[in-house]
C-alpha positions as CSV (number, residue, x, y, z in Angstrom):
1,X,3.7,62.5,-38.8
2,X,5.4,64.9,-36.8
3,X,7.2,63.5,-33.2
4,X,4.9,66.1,-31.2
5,X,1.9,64.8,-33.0
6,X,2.8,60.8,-31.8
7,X,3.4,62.3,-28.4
8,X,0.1,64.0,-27.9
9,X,-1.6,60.9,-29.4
10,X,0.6,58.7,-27.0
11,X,-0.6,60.9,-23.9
12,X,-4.0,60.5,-25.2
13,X,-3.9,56.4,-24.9
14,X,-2.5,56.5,-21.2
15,X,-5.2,58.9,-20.5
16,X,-8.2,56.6,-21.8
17,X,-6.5,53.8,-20.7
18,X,-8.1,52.9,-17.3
19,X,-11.3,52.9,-19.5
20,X,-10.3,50.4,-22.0
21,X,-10.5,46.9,-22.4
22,X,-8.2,46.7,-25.6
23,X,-7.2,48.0,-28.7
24,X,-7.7,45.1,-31.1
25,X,-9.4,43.6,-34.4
26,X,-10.5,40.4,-32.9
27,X,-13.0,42.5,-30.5
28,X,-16.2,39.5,-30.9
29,X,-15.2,36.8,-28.5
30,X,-14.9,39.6,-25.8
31,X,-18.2,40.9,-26.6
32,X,-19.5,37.4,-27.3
33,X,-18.0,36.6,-23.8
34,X,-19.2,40.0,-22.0
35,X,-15.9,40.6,-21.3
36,X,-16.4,43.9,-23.2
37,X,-19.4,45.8,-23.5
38,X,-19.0,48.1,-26.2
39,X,-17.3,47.8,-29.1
40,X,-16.4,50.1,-32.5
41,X,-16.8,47.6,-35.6
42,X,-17.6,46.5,-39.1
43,X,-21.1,46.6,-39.7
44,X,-21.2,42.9,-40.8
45,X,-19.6,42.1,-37.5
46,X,-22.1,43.8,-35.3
47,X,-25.4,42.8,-37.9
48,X,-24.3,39.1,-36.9
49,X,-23.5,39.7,-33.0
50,X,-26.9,41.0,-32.9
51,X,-28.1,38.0,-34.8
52,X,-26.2,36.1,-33.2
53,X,-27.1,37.3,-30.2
54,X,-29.7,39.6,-29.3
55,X,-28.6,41.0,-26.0
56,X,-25.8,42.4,-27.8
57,X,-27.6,45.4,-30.0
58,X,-26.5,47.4,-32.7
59,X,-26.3,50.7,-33.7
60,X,-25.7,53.1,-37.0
61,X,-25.2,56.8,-36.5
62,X,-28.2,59.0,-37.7
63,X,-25.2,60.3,-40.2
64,X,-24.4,56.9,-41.6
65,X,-21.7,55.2,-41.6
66,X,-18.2,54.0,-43.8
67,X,-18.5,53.4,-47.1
68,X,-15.5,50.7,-48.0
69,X,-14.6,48.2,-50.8
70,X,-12.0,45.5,-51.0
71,X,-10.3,44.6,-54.1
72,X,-8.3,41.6,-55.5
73,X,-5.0,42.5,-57.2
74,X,-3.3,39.8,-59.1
75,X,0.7,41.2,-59.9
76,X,1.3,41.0,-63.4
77,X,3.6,38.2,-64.5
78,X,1.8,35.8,-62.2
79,X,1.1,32.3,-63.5
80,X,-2.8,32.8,-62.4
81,X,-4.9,35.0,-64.5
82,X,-7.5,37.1,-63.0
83,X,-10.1,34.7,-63.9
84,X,-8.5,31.7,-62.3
85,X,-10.0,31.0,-58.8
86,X,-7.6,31.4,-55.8
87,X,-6.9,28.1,-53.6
């Protein structure tokens, strides 16, 4: 990334800034408190805030949304095997 790219993206923040809350990954106790109000997330994360709570609704973009996967990855030479269960 080019300097004048993190500098525009740096002006950017300061500028939304007033606006924000926070910039985090643990966003559900501030929703859960009503500290926040709105909130981007995972849509496992905002299916059970709106279980959860019902006040707190949920929504998925006409368009859709992210499609993701995690994976596992055991390094080879490890004394697990794939197949043994992590503890």
């Amino acid at each position: 990334m080019k300097p004048e790219e993190l500098a525009k993206a740096e002006e950017l923040l300061i500028d939304v800034k007033p606006h924000l809350f926070a910039i985090a990954s643990d966003y559900q106790p501030a929703m859960r408190n009503g500290d926040a109000w709105l909130t981007m997330c995972w849509t496992g994360d905002g299916k059970q805030l709106h279980t959860d709570m019902p006040e707190i609704g949920f929504a998925l973009g006409e368009e859709g949304g992210e499609i993701w996967s995690d994976y596992h990855a055991v390094p080879k030479g490890t004394h697990r095997t794939a197949r043994q269960p992590m503890r």
